[in-house]
Structures are given as structure tokens and as C-alpha cells.
DSSP file (Angstrom, degrees, kcal/mol; ACC not computed):
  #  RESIDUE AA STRUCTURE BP1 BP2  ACC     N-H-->O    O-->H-N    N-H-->O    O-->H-N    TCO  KAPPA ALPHA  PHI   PSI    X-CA   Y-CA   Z-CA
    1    1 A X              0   0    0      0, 0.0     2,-0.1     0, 0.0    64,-0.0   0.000 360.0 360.0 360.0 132.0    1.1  -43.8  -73.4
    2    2 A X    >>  -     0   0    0      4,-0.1     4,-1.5     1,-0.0     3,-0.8  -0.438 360.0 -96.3 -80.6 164.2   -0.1  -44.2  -69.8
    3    3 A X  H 3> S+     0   0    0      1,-0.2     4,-1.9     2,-0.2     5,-0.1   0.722 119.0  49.2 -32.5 -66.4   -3.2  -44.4  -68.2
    4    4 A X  H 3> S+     0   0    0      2,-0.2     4,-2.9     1,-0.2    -1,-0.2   0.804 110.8  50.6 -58.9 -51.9   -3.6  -41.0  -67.1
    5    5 A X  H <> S+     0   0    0     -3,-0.8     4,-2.1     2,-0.2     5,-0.3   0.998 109.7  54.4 -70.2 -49.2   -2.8  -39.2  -70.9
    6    6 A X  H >X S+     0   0    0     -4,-1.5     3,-5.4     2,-0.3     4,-0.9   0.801 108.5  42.9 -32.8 -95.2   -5.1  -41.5  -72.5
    7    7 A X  H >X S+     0   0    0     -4,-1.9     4,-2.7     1,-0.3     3,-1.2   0.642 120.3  45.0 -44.8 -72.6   -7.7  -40.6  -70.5
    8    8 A X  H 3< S+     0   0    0     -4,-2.9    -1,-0.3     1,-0.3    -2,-0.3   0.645 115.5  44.9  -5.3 -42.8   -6.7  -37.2  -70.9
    9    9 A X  H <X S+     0   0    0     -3,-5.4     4,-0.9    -4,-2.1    -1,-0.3   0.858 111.8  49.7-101.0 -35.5   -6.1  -37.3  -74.5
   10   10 A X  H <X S+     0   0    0     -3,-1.2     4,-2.8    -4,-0.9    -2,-0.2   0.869 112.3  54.4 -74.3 -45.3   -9.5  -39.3  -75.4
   11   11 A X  H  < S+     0   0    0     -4,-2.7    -2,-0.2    -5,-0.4    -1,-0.2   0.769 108.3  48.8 -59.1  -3.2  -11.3  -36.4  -73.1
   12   12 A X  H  > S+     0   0    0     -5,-0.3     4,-1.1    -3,-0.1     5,-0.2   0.732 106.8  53.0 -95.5-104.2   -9.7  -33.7  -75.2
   13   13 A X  H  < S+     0   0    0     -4,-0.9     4,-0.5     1,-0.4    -2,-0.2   0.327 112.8  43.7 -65.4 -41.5  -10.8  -35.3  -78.4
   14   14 A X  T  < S+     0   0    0     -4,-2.8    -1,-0.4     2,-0.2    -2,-0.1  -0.300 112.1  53.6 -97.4  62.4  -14.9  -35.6  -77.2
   15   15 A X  T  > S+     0   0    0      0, 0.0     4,-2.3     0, 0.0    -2,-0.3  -0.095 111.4  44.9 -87.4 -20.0  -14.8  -32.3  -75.9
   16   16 A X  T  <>S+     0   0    0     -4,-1.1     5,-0.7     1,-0.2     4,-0.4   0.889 120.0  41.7 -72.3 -28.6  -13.4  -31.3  -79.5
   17   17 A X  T  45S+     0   0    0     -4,-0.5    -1,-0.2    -5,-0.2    -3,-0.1   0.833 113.7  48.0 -88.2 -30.1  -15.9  -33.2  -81.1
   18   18 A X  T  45S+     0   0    0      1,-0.2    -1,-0.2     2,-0.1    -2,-0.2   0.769 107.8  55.3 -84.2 -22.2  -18.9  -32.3  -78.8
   19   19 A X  T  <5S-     0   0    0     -4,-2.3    -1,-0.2     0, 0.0    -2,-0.2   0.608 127.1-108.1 -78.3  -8.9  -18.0  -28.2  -79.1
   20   20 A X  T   5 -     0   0    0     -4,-0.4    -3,-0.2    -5,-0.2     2,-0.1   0.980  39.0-158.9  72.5  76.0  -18.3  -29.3  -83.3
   21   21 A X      < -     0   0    0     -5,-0.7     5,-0.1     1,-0.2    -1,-0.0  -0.235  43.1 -73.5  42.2 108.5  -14.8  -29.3  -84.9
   22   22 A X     >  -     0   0    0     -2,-0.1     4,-2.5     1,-0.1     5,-0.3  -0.150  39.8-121.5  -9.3 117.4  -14.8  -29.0  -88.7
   23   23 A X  H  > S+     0   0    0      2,-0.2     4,-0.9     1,-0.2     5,-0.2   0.859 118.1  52.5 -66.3 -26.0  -16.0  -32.3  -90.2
   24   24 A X  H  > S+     0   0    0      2,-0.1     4,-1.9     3,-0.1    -1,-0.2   0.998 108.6  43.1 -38.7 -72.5  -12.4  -32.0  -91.9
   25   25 A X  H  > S+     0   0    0      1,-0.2     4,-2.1     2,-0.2    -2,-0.2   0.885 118.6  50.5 -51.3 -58.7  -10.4  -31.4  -88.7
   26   26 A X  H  X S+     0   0    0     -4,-2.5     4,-0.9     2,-0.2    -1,-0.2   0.687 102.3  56.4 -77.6  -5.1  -12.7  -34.4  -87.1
   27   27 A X  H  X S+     0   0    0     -4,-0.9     4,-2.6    -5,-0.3     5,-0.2   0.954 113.5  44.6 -60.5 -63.9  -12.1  -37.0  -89.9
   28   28 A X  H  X S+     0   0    0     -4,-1.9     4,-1.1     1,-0.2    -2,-0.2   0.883 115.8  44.8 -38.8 -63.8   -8.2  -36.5  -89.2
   29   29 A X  H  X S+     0   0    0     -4,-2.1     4,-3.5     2,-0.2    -1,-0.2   0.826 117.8  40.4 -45.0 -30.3   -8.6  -36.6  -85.7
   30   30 A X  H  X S+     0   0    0     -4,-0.9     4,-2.5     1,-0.2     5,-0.5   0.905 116.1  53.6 -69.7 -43.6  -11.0  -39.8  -85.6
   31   31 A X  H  X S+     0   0    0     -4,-2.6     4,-1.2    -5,-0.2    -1,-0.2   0.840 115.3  44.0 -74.1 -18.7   -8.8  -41.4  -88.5
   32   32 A X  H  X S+     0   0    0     -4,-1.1     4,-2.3    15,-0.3     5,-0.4   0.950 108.0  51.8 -60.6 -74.8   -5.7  -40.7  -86.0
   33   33 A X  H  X S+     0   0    0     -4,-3.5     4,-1.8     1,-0.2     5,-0.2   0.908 117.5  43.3 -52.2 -77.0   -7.0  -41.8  -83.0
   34   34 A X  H  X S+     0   0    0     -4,-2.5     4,-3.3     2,-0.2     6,-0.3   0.765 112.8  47.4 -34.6 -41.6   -7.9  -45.1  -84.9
   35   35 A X  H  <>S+     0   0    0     -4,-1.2     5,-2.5    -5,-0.5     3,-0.4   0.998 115.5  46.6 -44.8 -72.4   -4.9  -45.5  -86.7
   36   36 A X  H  <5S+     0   0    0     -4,-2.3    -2,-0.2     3,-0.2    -1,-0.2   0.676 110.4  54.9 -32.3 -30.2   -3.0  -44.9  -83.2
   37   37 A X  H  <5S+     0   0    0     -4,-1.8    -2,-0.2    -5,-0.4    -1,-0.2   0.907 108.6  51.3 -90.4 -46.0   -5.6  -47.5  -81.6
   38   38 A X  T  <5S-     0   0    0     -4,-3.3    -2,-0.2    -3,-0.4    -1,-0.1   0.231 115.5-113.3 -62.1  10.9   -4.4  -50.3  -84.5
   39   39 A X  T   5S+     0   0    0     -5,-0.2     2,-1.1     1,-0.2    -3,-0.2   0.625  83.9 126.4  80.3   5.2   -1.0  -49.8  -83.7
   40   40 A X    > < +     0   0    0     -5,-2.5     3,-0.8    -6,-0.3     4,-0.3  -0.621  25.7 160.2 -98.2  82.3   -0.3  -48.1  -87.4
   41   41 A X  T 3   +     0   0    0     -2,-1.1    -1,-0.2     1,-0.3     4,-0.1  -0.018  61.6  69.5-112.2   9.6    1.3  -45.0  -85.6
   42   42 A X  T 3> S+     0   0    0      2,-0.1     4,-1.6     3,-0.1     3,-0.4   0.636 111.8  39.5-122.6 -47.3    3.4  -43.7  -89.2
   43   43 A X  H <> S+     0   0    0     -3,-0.8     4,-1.7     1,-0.3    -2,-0.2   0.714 110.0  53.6-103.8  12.2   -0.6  -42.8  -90.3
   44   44 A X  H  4 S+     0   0    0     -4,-0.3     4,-0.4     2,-0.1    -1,-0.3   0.885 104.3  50.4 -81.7 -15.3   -1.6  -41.7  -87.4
   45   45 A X  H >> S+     0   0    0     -3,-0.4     4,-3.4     2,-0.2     3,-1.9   0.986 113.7  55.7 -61.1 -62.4    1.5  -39.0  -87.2
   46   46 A X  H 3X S+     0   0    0     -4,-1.6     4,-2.3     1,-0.3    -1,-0.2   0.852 115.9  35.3 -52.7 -50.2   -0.1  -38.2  -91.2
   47   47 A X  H 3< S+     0   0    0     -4,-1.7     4,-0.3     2,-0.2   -15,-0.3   0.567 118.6  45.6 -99.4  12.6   -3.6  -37.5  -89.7
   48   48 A X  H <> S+     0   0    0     -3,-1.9     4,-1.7    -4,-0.4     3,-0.4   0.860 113.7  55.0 -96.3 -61.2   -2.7  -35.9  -86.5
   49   49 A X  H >X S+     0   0    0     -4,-3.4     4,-1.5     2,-0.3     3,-1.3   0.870 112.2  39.5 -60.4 -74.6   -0.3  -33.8  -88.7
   50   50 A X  H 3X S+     0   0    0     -4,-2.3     4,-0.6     1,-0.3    -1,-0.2   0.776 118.9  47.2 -31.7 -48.8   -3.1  -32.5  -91.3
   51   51 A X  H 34 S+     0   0    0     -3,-0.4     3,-0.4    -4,-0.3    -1,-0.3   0.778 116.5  47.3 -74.2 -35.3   -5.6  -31.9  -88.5
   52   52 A X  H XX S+     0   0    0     -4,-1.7     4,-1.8    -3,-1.3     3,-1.1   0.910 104.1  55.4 -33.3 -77.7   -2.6  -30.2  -86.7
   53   53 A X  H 3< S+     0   0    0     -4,-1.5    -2,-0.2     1,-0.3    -1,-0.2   0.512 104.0  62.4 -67.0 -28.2   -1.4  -27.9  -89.9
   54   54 A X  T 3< S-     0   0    0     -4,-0.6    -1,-0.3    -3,-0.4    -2,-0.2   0.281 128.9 -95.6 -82.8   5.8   -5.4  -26.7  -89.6
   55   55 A X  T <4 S+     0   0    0     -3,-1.1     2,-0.8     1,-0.3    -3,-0.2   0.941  70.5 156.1  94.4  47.6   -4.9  -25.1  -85.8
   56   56 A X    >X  -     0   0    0     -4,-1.8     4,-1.7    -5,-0.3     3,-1.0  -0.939  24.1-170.1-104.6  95.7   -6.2  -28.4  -83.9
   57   57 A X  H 3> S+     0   0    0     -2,-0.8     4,-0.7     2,-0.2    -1,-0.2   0.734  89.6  47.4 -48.0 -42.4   -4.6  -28.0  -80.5
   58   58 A X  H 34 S+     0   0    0      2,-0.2     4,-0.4     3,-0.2    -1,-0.2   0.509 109.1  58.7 -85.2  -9.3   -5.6  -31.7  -79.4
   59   59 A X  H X> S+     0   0    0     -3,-1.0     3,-3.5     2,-0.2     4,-1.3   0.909 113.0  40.3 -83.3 -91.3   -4.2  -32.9  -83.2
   60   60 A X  H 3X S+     0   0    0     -4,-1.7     4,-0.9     1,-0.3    -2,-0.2   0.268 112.5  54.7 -89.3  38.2   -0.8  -31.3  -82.0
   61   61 A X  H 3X S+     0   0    0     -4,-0.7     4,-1.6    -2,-0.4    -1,-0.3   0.714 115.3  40.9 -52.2 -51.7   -1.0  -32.6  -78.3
   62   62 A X  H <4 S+     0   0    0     -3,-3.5     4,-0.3    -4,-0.4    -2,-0.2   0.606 114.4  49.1-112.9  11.1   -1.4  -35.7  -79.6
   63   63 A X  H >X S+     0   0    0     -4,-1.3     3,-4.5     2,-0.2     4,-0.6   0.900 111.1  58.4 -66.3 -90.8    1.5  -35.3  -82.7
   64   64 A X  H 3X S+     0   0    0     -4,-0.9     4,-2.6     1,-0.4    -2,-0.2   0.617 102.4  50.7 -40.6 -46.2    3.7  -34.1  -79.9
   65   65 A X  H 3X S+     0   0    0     -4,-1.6     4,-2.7     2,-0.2    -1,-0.4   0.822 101.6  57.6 -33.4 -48.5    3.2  -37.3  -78.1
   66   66 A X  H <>>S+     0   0    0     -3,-4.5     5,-1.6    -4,-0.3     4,-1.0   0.993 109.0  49.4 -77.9 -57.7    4.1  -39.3  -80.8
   67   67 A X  H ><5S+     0   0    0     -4,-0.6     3,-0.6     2,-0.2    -1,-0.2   0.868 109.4  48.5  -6.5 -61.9    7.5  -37.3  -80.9
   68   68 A X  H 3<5S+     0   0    0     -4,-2.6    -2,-0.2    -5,-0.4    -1,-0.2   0.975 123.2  34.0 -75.6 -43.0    8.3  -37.7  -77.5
   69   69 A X  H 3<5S-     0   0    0     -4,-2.7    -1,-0.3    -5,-0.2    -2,-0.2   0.311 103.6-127.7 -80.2  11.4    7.5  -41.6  -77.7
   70   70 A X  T <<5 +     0   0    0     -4,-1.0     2,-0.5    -3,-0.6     5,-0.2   0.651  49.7 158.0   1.1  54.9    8.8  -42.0  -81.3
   71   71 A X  S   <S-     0   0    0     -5,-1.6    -1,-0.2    -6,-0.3    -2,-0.1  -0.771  73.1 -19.6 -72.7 129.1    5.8  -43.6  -82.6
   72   72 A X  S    S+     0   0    0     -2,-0.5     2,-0.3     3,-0.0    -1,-0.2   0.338 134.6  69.7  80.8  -3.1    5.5  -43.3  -86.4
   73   73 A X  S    S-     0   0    0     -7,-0.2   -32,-0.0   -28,-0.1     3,-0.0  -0.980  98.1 -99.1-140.1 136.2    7.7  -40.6  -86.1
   74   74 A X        -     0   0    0     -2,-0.3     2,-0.7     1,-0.1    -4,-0.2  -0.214  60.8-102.3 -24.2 131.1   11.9  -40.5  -85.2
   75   75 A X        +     0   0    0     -5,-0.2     2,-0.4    -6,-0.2    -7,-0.1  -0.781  50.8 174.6-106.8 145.2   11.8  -39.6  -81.9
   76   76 A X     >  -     0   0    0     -2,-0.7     4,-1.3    -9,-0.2     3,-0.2  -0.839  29.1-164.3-148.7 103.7   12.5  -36.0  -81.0
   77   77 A X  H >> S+     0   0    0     -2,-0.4     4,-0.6     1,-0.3     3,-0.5   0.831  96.1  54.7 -35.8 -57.5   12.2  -34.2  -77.5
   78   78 A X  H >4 S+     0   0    0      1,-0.3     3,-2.8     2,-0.2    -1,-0.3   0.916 110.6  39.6 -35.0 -74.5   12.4  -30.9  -79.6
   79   79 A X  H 34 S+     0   0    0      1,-0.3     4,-0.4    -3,-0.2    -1,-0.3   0.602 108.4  55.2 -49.3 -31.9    9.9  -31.4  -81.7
   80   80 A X  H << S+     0   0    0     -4,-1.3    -1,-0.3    -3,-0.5     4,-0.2   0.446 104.6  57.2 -77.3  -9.9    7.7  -32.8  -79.7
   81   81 A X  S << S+     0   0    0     -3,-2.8    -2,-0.2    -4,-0.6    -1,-0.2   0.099 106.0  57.4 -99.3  18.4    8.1  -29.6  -77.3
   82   82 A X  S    S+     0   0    0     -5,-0.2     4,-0.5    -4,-0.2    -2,-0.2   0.677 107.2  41.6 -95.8 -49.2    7.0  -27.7  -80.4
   83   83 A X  S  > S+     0   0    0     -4,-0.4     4,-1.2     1,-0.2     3,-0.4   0.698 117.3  49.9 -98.3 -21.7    3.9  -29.3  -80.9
   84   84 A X  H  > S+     0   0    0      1,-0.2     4,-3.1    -4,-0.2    -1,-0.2   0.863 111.9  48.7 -94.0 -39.0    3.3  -29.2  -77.2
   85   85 A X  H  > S+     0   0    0      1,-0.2     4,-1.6     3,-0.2    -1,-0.2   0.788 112.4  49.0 -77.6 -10.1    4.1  -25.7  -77.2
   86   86 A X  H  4 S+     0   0    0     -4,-0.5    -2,-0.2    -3,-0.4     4,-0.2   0.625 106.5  47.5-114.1 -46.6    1.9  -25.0  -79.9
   87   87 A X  H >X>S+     0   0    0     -4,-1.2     4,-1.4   -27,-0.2     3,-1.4   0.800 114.4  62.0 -98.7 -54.7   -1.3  -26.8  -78.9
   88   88 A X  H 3<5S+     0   0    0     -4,-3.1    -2,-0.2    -5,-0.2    -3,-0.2   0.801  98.4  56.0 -47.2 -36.2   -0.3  -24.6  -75.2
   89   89 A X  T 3<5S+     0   0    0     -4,-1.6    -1,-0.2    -5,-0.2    -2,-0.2   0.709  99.9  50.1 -30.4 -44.4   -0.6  -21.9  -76.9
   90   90 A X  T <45S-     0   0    0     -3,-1.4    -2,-0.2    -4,-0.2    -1,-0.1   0.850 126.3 -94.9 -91.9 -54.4   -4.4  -22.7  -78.1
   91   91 A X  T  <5 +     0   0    0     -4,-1.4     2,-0.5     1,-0.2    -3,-0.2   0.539  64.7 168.3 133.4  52.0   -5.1  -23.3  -74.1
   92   92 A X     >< -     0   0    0     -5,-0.6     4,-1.6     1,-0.2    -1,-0.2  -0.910  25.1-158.1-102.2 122.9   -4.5  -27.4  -74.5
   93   93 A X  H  > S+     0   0    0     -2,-0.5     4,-3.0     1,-0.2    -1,-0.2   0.852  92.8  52.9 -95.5 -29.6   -4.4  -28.1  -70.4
   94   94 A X  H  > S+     0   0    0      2,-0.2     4,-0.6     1,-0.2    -1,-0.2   0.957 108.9  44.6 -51.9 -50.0   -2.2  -31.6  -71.6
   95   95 A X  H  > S+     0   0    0      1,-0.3     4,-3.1     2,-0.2     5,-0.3   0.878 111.6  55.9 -67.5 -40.7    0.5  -29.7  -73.8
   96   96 A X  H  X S+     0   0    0     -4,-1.6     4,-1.6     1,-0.2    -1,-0.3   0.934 114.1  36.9 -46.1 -54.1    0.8  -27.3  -71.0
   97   97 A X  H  < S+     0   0    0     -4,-3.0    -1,-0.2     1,-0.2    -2,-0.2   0.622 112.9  55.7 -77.8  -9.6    1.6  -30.1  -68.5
   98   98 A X  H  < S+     0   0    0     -4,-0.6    -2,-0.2    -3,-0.3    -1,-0.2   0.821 113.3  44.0 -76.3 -52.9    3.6  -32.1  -70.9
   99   99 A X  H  <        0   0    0     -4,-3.1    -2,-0.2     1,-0.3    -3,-0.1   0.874 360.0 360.0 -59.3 -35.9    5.8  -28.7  -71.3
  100  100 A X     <        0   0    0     -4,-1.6    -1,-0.3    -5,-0.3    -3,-0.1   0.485 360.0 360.0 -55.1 360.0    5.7  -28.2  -67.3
């Protein structure tokens, strides 16, 4: 991921945290972003994907990512413009520009 989405993607992820997020929904994200930050990108798909499947627009920004880059996941343009459309939906300014 380059500079730019990171920062992006880590600013998404404390705004989510600071507007108070489900302590579910932010266990899944936190335990993503870590996973993703140790390189184990198959469990970060698993907790981006749970946190996702509970209507976390910055969970599937950052699932769609993993798609497009085929971290932890087969990679798949489609799919990843699914999750991206999905998270655009929700008003996610990334997934929106990912889609663009």
C-alpha cells in the first residue's frame, strides 16, 4: 500500500475509533490493522471481513484493498470493487476514490 492510503486508511480507522465504534467492530478492526502491520495478511482479510459483515465501511475499504493487492486473499479487481463500492456507499471518501 502507498504512502498516501496508509495515511488515509490509518486516519479512517481513529476517526472510527474516536466517533466510538462497537467494542466488537473495533477489536476486528484493531486485530486487522495489526495482523496487516505483521505481515499475516490471510488474518487480517478474516478480521477486516467480520468487522466488514457488521456494516464497517473502513473494515471493507480496507478488505477491498487486500483484493485489489491480493494480500491474504486471491487477488480480484471485482471483488475488491465490491467492497469498495460498499464501504462508498456508507460515505467512505477512500472507497469512493479507489472506485473513481
Amino acid at each position: 500500500m502507498d504512502r498516501p492510503r496508509r495515511c488515509a486508511a490509518l486516519f479512517s480507522l481513529l476517526a472510527g475509533l474516536l466517533l466510538g465504534w462497537a467494542p466488537t467492530t473495533r477489536a476486528g478492526l484493531l486485530e486487522g490493522v495489526a495482523a496487516y502491520a505483521r505481515g499475516d495478511y490471510a488474518a487480517a482479510a478474516r478480521e477486516f471481513r467480520a468487522a466488514a459483515e457488521l456494516g464497517v465501511a473502513e473494515a471493507m475499504f480496507n478488505l477491498g484493498l487486500l483484493y485489489e493487492q491480493g494480500k491474504g486473499v486471491p487477488q480480484d479487481f471485482a471483488e475488491a470493487a465490491r467492497w469498495y463500492r460498499k464501504a462508498a456507499e456508507l460515505g467512505h471518501a477512500g472507497a469512493m476514490s479507489n472506485l473513481g
